[in-house]
C-alpha positions in Angstrom: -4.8 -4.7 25.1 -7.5 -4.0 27.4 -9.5 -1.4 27.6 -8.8 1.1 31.3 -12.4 1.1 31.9 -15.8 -0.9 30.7 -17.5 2.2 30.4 -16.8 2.5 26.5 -16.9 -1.6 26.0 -20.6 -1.6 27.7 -21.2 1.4 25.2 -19.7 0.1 22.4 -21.9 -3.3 23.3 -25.1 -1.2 23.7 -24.5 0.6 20.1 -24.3 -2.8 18.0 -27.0 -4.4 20.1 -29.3 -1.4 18.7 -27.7 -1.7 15.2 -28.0 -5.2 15.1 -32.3 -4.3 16.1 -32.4 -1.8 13.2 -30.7 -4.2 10.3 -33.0 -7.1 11.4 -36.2 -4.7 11.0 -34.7 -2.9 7.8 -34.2 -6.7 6.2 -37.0 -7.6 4.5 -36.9 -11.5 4.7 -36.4 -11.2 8.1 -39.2 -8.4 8.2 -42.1 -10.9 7.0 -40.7 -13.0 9.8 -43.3 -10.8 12.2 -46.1 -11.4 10.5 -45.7 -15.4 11.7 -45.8 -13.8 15.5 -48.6 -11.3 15.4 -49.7 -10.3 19.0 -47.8 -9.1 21.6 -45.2 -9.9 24.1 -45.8 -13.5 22.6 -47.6 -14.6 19.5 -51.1 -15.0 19.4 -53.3 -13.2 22.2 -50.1 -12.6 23.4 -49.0 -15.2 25.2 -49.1 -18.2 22.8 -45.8 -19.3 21.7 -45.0 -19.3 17.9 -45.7 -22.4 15.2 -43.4 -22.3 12.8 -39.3 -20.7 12.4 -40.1 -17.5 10.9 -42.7 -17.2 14.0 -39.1 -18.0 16.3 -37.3 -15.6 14.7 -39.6 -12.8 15.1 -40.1 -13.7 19.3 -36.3 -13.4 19.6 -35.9 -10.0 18.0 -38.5 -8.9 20.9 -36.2 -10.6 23.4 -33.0 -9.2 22.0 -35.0 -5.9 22.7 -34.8 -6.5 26.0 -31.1 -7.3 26.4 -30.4 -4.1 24.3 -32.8 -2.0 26.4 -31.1 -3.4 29.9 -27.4 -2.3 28.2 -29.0 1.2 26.9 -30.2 1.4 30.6 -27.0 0.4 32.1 -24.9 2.7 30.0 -27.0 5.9 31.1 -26.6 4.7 34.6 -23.0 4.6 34.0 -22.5 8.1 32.3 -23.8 9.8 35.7 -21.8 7.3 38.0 -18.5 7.9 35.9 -18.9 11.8 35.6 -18.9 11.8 32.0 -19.5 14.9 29.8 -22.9 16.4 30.1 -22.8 15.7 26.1 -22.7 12.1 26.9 -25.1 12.2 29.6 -27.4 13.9 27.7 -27.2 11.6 24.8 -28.0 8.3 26.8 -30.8 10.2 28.5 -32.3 10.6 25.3 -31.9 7.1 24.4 -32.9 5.3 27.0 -35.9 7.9 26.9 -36.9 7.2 23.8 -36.0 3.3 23.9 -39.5 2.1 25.1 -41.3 4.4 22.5 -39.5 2.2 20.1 -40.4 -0.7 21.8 -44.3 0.6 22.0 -44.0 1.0 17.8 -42.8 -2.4 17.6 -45.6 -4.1 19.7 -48.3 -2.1 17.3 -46.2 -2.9 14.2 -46.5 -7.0 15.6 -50.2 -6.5 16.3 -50.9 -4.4 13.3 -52.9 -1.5 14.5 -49.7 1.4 13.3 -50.9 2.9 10.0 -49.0 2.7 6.7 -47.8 6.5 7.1 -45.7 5.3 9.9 -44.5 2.4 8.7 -41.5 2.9 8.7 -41.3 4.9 12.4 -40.2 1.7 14.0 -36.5 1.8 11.7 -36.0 5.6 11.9 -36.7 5.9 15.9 -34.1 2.6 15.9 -31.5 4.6 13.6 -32.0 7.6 16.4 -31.2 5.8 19.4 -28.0 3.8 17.5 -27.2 7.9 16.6 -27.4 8.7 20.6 -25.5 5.8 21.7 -22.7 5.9 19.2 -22.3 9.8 19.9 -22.1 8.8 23.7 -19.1 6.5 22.6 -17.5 9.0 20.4 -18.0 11.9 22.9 -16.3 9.9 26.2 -13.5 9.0 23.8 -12.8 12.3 22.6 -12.7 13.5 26.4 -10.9 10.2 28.1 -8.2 10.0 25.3 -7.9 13.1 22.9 -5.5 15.9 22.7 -7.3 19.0 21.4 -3.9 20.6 21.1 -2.0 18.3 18.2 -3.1 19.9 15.3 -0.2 21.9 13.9 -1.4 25.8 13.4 1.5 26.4 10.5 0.9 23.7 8.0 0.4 24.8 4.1 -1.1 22.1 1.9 1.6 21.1 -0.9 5.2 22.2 1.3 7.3 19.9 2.4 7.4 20.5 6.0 10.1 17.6 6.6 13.2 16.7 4.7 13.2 13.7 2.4 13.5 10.3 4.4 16.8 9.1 4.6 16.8 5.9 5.3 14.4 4.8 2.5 15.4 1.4 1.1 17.1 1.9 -2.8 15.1 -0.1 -5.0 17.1 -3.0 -6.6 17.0 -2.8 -10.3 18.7 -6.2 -12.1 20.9 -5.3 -15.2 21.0 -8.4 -16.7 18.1 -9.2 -19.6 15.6 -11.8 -18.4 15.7 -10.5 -14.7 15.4 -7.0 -15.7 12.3 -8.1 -18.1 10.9 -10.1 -14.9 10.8 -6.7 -12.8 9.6 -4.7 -15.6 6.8 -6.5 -16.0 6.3 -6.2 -12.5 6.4 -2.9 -12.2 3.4 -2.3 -15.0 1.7 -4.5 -12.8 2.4 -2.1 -10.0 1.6 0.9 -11.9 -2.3 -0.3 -12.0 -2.7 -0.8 -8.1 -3.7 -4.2 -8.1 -4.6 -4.0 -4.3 -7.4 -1.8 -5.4 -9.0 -3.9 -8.1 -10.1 -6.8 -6.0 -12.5 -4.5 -3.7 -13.7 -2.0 -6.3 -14.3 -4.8 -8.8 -16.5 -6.9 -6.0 -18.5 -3.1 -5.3 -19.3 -3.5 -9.0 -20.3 -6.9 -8.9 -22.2 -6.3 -5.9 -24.1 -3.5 -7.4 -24.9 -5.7 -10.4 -25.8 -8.8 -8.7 -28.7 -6.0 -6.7 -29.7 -5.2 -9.8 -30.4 -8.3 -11.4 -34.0 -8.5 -9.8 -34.9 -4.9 -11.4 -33.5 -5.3 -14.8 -36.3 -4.4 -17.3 -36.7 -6.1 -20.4 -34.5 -4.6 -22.8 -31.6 -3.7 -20.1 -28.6 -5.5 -20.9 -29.4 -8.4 -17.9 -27.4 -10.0 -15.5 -25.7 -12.2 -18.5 -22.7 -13.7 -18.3 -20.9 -11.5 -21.4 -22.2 -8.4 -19.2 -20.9 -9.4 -15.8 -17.5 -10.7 -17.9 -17.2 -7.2 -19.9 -17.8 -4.8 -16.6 -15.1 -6.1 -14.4 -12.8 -7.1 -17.0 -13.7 -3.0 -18.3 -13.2 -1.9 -14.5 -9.9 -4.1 -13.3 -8.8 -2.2 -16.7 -10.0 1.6 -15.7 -8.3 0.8 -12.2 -5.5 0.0 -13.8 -5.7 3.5 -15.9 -6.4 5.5 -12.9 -3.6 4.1 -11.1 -1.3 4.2 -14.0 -1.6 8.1 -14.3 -1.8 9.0 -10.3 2.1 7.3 -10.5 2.9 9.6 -13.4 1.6 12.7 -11.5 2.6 11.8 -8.2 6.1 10.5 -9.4 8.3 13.7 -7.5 6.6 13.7 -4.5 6.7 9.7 -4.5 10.8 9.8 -4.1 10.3 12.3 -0.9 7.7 9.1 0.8 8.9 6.2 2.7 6.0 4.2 1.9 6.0 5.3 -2.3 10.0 5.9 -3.0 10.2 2.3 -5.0 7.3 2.8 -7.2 8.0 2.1 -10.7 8.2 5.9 -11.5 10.0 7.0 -8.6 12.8 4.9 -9.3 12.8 5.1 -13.0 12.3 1.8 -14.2 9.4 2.6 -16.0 10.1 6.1 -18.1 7.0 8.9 -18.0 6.3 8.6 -21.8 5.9 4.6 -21.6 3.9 4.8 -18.6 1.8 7.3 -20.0 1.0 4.8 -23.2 0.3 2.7 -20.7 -2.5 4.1 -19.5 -3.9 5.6 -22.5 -4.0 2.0 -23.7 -5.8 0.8 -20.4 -8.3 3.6 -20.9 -9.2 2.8 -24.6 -9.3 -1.0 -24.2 -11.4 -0.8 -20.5 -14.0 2.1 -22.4 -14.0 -0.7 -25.2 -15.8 -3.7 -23.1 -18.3 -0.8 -21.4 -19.3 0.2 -24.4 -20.1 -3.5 -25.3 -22.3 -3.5 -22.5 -24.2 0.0 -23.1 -23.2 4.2 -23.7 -24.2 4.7 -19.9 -21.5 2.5 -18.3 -18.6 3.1 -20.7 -19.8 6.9 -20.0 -19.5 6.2 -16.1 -15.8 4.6 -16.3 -14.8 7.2 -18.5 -15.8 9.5 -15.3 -14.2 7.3 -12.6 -11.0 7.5 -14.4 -11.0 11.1 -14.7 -12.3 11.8 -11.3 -9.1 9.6 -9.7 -6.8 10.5 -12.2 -7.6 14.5 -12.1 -9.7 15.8 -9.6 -8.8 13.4 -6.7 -5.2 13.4 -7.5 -4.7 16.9 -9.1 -7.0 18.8 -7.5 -8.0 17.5 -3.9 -5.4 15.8 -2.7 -2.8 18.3 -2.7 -5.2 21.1 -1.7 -8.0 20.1 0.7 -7.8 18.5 4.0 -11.1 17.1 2.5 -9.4 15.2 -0.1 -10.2 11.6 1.5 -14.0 12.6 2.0 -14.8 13.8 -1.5 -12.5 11.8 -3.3 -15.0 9.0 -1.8 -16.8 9.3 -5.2 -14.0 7.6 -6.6 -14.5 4.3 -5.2 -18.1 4.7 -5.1 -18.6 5.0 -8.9 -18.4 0.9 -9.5 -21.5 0.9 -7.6 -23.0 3.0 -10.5 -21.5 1.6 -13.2 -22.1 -2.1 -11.8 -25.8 -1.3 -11.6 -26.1 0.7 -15.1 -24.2 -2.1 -16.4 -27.1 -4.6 -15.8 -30.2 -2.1 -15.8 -28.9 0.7 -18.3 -29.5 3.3 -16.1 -28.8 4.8 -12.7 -31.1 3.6 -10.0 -31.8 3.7 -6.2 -29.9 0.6 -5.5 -27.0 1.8 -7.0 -26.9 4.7 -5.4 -27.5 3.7 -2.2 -24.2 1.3 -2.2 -22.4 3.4 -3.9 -23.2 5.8 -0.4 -21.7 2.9 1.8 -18.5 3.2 -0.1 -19.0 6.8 -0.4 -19.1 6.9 3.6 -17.1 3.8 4.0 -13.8 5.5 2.6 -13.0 7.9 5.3 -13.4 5.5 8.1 -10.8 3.5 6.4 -8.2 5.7 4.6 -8.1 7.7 8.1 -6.6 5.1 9.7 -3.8 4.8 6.9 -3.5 8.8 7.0 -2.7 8.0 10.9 -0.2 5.6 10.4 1.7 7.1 7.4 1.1 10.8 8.7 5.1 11.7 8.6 4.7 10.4 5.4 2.4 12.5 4.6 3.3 15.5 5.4 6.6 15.4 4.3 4.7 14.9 0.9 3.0 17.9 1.7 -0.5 16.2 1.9 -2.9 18.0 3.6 -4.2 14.8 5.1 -6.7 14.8 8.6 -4.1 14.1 11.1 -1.5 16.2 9.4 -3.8 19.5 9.7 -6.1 18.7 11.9 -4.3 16.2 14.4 -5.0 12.9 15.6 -7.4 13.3 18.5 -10.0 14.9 15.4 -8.9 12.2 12.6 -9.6 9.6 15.4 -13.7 11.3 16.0 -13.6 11.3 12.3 -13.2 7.4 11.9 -16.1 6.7 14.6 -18.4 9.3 12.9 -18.0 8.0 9.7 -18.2 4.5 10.9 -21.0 5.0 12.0 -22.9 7.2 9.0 -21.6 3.8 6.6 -23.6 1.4 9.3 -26.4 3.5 9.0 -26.3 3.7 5.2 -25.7 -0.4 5.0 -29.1 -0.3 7.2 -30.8 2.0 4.0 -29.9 -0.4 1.6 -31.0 -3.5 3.4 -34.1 -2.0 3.3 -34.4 -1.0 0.2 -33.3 -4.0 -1.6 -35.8 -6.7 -1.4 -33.0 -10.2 -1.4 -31.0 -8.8 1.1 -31.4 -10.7 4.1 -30.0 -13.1 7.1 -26.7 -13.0 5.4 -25.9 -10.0 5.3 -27.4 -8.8 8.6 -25.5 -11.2 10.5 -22.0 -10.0 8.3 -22.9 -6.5 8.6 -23.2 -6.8 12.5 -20.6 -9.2 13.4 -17.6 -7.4 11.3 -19.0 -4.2 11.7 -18.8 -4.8 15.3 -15.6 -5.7 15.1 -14.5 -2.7 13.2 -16.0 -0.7 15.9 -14.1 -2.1 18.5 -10.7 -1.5 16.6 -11.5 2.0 16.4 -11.9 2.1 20.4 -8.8 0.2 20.9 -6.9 2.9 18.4 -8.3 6.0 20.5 -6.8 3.8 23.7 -3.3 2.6 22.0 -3.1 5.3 19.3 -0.1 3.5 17.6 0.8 2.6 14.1 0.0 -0.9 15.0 -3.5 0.4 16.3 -4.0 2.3 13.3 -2.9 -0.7 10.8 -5.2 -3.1 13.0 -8.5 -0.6 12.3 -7.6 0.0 8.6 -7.5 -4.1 8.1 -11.0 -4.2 10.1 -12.3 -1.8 7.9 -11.3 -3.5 4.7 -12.5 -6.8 6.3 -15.9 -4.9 6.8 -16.6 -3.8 3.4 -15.1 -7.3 1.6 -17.0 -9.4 3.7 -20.2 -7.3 3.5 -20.1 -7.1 -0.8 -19.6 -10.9 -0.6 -22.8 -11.1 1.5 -24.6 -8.5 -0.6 -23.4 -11.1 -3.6 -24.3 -14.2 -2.1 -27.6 -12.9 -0.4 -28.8 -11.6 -4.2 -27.6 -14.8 -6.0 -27.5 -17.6 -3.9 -29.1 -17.6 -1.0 
């Protein structure tokens, strides 16, 4: 589809070229890169062209600058042409206001006359301006394609506001032996969410793989036993937590489209196995994290209860912010990846574990939008289901763009993070972006499917750059 207008393609443009300045001056390898181009515009006295790569590298950051600065520039000019919002005009004023201040603390950054104490002015005035220009985008798109009116005023979290679906497929269970064993089987394999464990197990090796350079002697190491015990331990807890949200979630399971042939909704697999089930996943996944240390098999003892209880018990049923704070779910394999090599809980850790924890909204929304009959037939308080979808669509560009900013905090906090993953960060995030636009434009469940695969496409690619970038590279 194309877009009706440029305005939000130029904006969308301007808002990665900026990111893509802030993630090249929060990486550090590519950081030291500037200190091969001292002087300013050029190297040298300023005018002498640079001697060696990193020298290269550092010159064309200061000419992206300029390209970025002429789309900042051209995106204010067409806020006051187009009659946008005064929200939006005001937030491109302040951009391209503050634009050559941040170019002015890049040229004494290059020439090394900005003290220590505001080092690190040159990233946070870039994170600003990306803040203006994304709030531009998300502002015009609220006004050029929302609805304010489509949230429903009557909706009570846990009714079932539509009947059950009709027209939901009957599961096909075999009779005879053998075949029946075969879709058994497949149905305990079903019960642990496999589709989860791939991601959440590469969060935890991402987080360990970060943490390899600050384990202490002492801390269990970046070992192969460790590494081997934590995911085998977390594809395991998955498996718990997924296990027990079936058994909980069984009855309202049979009233969803998308969730009427689970295992437990169809009674292939009977409550009190399934329950033994997961007890067993539990004991045997605590088992290998406690080979590896107390702290870890304390943490997945935690994840599973968090998913199993308060995400699926507690918020989900009862909070329209059910997606947002059940975030922590997903984010915990950062933790427990990085306690896993260092035996405790440290800055890296955390700091991933905020992309996921920021990440998970600007994914699941898009799901929410697609499945939001679904949903509320289930009585789900989901976004679009209370709120409606013009709001659940902001929410996915705001959150977007809080998990880009918090990918730019831990590239500069972690020291062998570099090319790699600025390029992958930039490139699929921008991608991602521009599947959110096209949603607020199409607003279909094709839209919504195509920004929920971006988003998992993001985050993948990004762990297997963090991965590669700490090991390899």
């Amino acid at each position: 589809m194309n877009i009706p207008d440029k305005f939000p393609a130029v904006l969308a443009a301007a808002a990665m070229g900026v990111y893509l300045l802030v993630v090249v001056g929060a990486t550090t390898s590519l950081t030291e890169a500037a200190t091969a181009c001292g002087g300013w515009p050029a190297c040298g006295t300023g005018a002498a062209l640079p001697t060696a790569t990193a020298g290269w590298i550092a010159l064309g950051h200061r000419a992206l600058a300029v390209v970025v600065g002429i789309l900042v520039a051209l995106s204010a000019a067409l806020a006051w042409r187009e009659g946008a919002d005064r929200r939006v005009r005001a937030a491109l004023t302040v951009a391209l206001v503050v634009y050559p201040a941040q170019a002015g603390v890049g040229a004494l950054v290059a020439v090394g006359d900005l003290p220590d104490a505001l080092g690190s002015a040159h990233l946070l005035i870039g994170v600003g301006i990306f803040g203006a220009v994304l709030a531009a985008l998300a502002w015009w798109l609220e006004t050029e394609t929302g609805h304010p009116d489509d949230a429903p005023d009557d909706f009570e979290p846990g009714t079932d506001h539509l009947p059950p679906v009709e027209d939901a497929p009957e599961p096909s269970i075999p009779s005879a032996t053998l075949p029946r064993l075969k879709a058994t089987a497949a149905a305990y394999f079903r019960l642990m969410k496999p589709r989860l464990m791939w991601l959440l197990c590469l969060v935890a090796a991402a987080a360990m793989a970060l943490a390899q350079p600050v384990a202490t002697d002492g801390a269990p190491g970046f070992t192969p036993p460790v590494v081997a015990a934590t995911l085998a331990g977390g594809a395991l807890s998955i498996g718990a937590s997924g296990t027990f949200n079936h058994v909980l979630e069984r009855d309202v399971d049979k009233r969803m489209q998308r969730t009427s042939d689970r295992p437990l909704a169809t009674d292939l697999v009977p409550v009190p196995h399934a329950l033994a089930f997961g007890g067993a996943l539990t004991l045997v996944s605590l088992a290998l994290f406690w080979t590896v240390n107390p702290l870890t098999a304390a943490l997945g003892l935690v994840a599973i209860l968090f998913y199993s209880v308060v995400y699926t018990l507690v918020l989900k049923p009862n909070t329209v912010q059910n997606t947002v704070i059940g975030g922590a779910a997903g984010a915990l394999p950062a933790l427990i990846g990085w306690a896993a090599v260092t035996g405790e809980v440290g800055g890296g850790g955390l700091l991933l574990a905020a992309v996921i924890f920021l990440w998970t909204p600007a994914h699941f929304y898009n799901l929410a939008l697609a499945y939001k009959d679904d949903y509320e037939r289930g009585g789900f308080p989901m976004m679009p289901v209370v709120r409606g979808e013009t709001t659940t669509r902001r929410h996915i560009l705001w959150y977007l763009g809080a998990t880009l900013v918090a990918a730019v905090a831990l590239a500069a906090a972690a020291d062998p993070l570099g090319a790699l993953y600025a390029v992958v960060g930039v490139g699929v995030g921008a991608v991602f972006l521009w599947a959110v636009v096209r949603l607020h434009y199409e607003q279909t469940e094709s839209a919504a499917f195509r920004a929920f695969h971006a988003s998992n496409a993001y985050l993948g690619l990004l762990l297997f750059a963090v991965v590669f970038d700490a090991l390899v590279v």
